[in-house]
N, CA, C and O atoms as a GROMACS GRO file, in nm:
protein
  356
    1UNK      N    1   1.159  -5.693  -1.545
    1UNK     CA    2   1.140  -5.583  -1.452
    1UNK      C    3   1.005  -5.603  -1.383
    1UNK      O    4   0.910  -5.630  -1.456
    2UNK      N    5   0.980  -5.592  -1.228
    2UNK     CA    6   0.881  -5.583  -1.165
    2UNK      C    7   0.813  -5.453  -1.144
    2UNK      O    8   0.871  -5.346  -1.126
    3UNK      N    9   0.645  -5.479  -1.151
    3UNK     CA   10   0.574  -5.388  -1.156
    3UNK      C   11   0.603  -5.302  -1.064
    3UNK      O   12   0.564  -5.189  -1.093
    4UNK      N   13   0.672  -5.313  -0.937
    4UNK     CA   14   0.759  -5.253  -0.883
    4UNK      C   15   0.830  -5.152  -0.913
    4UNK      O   16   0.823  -5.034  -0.879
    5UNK      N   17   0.903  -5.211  -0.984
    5UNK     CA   18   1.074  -5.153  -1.038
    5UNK      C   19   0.991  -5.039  -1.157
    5UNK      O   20   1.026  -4.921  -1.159
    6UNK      N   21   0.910  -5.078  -1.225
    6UNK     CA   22   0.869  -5.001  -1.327
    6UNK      C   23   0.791  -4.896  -1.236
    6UNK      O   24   0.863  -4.798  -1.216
    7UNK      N   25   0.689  -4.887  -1.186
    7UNK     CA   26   0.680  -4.763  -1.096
    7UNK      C   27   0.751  -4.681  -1.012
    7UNK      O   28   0.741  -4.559  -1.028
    8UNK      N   29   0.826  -4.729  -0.920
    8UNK     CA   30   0.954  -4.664  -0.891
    8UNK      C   31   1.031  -4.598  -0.981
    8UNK      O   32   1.072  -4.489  -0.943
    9UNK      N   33   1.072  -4.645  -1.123
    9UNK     CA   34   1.164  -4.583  -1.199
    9UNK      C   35   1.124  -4.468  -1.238
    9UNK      O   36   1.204  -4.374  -1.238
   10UNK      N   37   0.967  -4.448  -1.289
   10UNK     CA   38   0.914  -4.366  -1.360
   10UNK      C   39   0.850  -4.244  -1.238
   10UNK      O   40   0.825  -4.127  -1.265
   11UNK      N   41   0.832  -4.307  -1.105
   11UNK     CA   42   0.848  -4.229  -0.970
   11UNK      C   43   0.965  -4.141  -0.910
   11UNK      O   44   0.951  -4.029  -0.860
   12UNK      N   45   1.088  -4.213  -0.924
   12UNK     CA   46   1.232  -4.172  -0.874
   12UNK      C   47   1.230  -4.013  -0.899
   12UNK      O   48   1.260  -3.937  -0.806
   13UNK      N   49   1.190  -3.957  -1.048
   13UNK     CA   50   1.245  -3.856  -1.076
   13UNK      C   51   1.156  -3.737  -0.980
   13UNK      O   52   1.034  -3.721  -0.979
   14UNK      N   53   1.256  -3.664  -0.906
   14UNK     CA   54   1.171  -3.561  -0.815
   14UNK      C   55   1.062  -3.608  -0.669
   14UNK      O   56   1.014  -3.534  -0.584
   15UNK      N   57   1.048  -3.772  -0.686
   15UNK     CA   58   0.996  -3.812  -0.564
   15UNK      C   59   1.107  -3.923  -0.543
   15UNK      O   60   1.161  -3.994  -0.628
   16UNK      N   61   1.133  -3.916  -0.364
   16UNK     CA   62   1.212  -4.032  -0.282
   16UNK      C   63   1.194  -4.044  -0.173
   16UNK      O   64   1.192  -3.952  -0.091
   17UNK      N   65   1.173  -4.197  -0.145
   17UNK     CA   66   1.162  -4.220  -0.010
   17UNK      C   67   1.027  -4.199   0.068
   17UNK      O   68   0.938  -4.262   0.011
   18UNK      N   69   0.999  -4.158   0.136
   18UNK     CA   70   0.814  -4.151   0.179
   18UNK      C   71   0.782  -4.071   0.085
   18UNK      O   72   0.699  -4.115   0.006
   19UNK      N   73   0.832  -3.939   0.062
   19UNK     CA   74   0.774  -3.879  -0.044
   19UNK      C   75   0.725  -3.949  -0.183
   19UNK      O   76   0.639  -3.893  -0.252
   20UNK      N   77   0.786  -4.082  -0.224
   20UNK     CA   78   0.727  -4.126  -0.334
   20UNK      C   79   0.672  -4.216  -0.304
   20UNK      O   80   0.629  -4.297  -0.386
   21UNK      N   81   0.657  -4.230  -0.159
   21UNK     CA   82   0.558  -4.342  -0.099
   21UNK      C   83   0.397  -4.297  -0.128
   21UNK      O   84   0.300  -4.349  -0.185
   22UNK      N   85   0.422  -4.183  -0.065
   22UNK     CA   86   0.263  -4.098  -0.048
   22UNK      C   87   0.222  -4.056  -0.202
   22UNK      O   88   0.105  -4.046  -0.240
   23UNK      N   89   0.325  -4.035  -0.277
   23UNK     CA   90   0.272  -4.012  -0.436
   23UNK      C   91   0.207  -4.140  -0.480
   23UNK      O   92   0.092  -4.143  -0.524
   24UNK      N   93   0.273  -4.231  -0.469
   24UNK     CA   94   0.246  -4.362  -0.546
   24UNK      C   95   0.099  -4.398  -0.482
   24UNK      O   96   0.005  -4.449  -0.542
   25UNK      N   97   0.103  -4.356  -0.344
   25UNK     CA   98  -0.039  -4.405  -0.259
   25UNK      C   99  -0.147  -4.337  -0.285
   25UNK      O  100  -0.263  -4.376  -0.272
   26UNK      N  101  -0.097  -4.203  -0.334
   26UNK     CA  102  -0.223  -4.136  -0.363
   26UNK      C  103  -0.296  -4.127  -0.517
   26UNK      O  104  -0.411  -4.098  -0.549
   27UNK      N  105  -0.171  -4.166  -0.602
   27UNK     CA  106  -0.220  -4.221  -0.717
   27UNK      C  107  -0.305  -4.312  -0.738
   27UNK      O  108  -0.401  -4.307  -0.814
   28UNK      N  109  -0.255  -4.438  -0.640
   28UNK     CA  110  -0.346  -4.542  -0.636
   28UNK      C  111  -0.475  -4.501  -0.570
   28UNK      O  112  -0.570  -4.580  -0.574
   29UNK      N  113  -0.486  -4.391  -0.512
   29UNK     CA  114  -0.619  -4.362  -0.476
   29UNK      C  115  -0.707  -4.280  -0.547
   29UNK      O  116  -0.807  -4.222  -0.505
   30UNK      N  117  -0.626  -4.280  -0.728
   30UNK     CA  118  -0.687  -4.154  -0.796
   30UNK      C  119  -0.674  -4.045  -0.805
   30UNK      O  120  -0.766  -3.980  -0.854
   31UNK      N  121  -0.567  -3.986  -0.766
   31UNK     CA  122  -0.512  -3.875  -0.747
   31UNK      C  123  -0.395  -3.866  -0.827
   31UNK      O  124  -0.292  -3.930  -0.809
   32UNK      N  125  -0.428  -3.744  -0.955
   32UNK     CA  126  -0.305  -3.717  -1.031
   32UNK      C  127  -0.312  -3.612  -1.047
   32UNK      O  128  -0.408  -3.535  -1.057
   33UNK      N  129  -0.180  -3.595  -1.052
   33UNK     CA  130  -0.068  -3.469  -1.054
   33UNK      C  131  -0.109  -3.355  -1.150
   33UNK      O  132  -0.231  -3.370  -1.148
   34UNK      N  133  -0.093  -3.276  -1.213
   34UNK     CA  134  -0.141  -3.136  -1.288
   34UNK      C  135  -0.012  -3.156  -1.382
   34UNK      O  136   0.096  -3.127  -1.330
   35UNK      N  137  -0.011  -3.204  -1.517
   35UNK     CA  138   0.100  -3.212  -1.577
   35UNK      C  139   0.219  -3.303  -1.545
   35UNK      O  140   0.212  -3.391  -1.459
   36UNK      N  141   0.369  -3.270  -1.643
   36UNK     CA  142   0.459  -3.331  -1.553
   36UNK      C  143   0.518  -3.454  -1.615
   36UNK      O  144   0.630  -3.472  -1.663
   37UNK      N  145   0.397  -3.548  -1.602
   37UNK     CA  146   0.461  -3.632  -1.647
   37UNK      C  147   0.425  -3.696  -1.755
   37UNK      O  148   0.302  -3.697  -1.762
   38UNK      N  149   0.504  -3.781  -1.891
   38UNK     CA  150   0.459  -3.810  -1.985
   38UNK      C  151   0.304  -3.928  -1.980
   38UNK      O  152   0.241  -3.968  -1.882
   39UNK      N  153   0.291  -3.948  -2.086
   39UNK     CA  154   0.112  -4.011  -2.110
   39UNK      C  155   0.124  -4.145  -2.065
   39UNK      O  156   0.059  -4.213  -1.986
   40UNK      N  157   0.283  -4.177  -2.180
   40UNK     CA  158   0.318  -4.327  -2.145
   40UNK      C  159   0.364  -4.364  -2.060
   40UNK      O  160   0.391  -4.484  -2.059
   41UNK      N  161   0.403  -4.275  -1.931
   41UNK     CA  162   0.469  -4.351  -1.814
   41UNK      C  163   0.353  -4.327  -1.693
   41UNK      O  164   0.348  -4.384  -1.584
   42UNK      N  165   0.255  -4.219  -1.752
   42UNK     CA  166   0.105  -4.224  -1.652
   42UNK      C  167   0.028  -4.322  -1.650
   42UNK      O  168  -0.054  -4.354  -1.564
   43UNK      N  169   0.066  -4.396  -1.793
   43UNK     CA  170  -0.061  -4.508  -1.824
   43UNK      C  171   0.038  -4.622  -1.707
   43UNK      O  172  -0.020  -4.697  -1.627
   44UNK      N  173   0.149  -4.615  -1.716
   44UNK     CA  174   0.223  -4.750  -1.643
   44UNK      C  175   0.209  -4.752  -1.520
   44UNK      O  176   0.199  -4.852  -1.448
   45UNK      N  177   0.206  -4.579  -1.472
   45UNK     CA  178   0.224  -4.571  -1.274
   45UNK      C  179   0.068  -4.590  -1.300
   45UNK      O  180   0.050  -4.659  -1.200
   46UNK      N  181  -0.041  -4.582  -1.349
   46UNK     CA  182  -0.152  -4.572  -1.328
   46UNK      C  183  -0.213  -4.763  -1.293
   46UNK      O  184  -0.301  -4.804  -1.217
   47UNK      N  185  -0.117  -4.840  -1.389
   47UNK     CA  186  -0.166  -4.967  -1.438
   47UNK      C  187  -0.114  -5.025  -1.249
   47UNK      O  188  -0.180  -5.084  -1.163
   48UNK      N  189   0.004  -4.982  -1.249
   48UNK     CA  190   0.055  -5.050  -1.158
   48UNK      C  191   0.121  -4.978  -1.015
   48UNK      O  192   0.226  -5.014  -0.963
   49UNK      N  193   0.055  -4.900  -0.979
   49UNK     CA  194   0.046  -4.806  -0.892
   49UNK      C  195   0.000  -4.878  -0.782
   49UNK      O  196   0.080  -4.872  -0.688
   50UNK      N  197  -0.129  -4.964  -0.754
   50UNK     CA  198  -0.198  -5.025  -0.639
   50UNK      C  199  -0.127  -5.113  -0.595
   50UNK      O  200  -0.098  -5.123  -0.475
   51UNK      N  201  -0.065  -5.238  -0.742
   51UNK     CA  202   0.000  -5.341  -0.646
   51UNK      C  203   0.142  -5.316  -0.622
   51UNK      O  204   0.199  -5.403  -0.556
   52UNK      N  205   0.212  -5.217  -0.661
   52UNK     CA  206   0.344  -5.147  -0.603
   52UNK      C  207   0.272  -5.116  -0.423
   52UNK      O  208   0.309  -5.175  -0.321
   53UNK      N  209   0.159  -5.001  -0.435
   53UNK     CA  210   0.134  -4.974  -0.288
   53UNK      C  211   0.119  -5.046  -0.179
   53UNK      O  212   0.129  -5.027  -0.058
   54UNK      N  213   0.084  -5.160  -0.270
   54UNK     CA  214   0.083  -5.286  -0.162
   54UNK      C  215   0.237  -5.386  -0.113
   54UNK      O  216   0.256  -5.453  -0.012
   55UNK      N  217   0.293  -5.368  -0.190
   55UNK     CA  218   0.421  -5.412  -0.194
   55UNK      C  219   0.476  -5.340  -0.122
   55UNK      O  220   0.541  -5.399  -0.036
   56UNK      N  221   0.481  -5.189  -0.117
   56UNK     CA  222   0.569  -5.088  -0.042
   56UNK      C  223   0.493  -5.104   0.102
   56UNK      O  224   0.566  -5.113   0.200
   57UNK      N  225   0.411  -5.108   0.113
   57UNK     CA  226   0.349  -5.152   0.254
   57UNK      C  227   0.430  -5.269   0.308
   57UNK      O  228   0.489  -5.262   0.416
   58UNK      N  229   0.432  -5.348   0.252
   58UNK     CA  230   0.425  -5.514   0.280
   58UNK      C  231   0.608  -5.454   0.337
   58UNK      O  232   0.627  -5.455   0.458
   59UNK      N  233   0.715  -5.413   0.254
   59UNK     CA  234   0.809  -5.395   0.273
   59UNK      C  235   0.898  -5.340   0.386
   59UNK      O  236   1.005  -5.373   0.438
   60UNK      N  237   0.784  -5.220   0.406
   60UNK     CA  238   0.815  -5.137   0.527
   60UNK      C  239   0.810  -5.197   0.642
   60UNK      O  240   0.904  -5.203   0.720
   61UNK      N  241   0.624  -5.279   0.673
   61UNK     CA  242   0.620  -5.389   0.763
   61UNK      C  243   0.751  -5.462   0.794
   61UNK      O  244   0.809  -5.442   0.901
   62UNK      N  245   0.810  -5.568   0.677
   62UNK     CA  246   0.873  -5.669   0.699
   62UNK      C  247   0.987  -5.590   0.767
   62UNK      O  248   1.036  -5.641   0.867
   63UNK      N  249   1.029  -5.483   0.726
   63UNK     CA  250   1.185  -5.443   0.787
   63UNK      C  251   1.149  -5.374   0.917
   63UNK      O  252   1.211  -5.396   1.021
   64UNK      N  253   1.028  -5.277   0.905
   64UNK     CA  254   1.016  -5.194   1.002
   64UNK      C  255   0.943  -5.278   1.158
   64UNK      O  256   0.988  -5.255   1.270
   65UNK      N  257   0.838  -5.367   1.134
   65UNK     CA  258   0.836  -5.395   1.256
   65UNK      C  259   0.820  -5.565   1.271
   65UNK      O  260   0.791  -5.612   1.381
   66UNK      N  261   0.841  -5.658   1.147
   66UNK     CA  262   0.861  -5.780   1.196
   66UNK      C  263   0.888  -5.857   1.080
   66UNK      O  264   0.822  -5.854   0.976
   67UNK      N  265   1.027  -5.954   1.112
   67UNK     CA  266   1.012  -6.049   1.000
   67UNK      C  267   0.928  -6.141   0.962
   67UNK      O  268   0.926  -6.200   0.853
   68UNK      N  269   0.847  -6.155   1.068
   68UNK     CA  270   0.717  -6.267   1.010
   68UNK      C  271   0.643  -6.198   0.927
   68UNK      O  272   0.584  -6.282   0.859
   69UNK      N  273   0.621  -6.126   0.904
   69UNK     CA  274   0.496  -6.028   0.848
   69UNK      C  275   0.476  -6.095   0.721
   69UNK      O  276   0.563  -6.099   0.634
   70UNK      N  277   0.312  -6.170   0.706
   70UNK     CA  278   0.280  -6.229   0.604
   70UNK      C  279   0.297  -6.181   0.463
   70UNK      O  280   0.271  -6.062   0.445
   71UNK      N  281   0.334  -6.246   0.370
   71UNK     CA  282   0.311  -6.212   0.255
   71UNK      C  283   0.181  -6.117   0.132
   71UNK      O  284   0.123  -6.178   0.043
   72UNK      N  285   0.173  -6.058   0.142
   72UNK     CA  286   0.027  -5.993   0.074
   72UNK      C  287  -0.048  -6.080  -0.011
   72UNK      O  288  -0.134  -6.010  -0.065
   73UNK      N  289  -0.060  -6.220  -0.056
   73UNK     CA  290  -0.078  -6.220  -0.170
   73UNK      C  291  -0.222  -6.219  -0.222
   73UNK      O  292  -0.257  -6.200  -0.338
   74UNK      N  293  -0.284  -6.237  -0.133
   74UNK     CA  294  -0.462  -6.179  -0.124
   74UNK      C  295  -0.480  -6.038  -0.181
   74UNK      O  296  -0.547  -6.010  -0.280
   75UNK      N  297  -0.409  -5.951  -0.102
   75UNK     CA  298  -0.450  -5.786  -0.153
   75UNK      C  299  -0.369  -5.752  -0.249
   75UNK      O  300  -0.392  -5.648  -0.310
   76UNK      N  301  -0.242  -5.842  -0.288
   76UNK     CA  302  -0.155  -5.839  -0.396
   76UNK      C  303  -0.260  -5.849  -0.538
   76UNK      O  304  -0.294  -5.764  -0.620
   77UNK      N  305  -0.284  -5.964  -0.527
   77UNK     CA  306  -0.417  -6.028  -0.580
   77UNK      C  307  -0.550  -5.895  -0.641
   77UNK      O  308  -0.583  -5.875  -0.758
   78UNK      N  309  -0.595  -5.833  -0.531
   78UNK     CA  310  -0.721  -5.791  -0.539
   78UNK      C  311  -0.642  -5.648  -0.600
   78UNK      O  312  -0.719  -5.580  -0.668
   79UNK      N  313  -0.548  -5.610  -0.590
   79UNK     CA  314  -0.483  -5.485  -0.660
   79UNK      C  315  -0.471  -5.500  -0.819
   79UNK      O  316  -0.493  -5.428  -0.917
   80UNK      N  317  -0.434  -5.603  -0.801
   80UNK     CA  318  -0.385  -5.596  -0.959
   80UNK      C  319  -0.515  -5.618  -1.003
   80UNK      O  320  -0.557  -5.507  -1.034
   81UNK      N  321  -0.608  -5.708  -1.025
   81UNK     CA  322  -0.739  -5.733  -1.043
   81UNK      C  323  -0.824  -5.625  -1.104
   81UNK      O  324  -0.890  -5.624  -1.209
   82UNK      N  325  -0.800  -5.517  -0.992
   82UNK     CA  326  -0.876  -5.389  -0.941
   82UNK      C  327  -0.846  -5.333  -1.109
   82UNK      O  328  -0.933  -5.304  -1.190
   83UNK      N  329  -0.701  -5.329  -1.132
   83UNK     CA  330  -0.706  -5.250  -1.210
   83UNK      C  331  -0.670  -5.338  -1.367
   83UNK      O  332  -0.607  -5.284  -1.458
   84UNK      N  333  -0.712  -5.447  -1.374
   84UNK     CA  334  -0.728  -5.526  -1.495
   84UNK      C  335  -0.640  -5.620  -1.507
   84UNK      O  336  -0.669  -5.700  -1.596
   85UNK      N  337  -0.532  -5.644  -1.446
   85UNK     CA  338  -0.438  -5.692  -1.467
   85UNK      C  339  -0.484  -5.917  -1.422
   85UNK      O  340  -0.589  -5.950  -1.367
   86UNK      N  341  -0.390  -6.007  -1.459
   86UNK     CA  342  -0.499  -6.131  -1.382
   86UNK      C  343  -0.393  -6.132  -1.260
   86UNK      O  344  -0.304  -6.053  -1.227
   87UNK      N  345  -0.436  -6.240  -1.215
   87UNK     CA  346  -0.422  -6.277  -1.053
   87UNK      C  347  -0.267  -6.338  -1.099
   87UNK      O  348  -0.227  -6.352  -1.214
   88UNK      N  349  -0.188  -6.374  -0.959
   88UNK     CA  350  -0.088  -6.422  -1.015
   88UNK      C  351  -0.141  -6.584  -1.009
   88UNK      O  352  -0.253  -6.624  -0.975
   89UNK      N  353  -0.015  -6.672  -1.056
   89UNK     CA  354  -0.109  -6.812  -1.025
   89UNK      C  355  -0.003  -6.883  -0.923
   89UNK      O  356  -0.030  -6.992  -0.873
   0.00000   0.00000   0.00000
């Protein structure tokens, strides 16, 4: 499962679609919710919240306004980093 898929899953419930765009984005900006949700699935959207945001960016780009649209793997990179995780190789 991608760090992706694991934030989304534990996102899905009660957020979809931009709405769990802007959750996930604002998490990654430090911003959490008042309750709600369990410890162990806060620690996971928390771990992997930035490089999902970057991914959901990257995604929207590619469909929404061009198929060239480079790959992230620099800020892919500096996300995961950010929050402990290593670089990919």
């Amino acid at each position: 499962m991608s760090r992706t898929e694991r934030v989304t899953g534990h996102t899905d419930i009660g957020h979809r679609g931009q709405e769990r765009d802007v959750f996930i984005r604002a998490w990654a900006d430090g911003v959490r919710p008042e309750g709600g949700i369990p410890r162990a699935a806060a620690d996971i959207i928390t771990r992997h919240a930035r490089p999902t945001a970057v991914m959901d960016d990257f995604v929207r780009r590619l469909s929404e306004e061009s198929r060239l649209t480079a790959y992230p793997d620099e800020a892919l990179n500096a996300a995961a980093q950010a929050v402990g995780m290593p670089a990919s190789r």
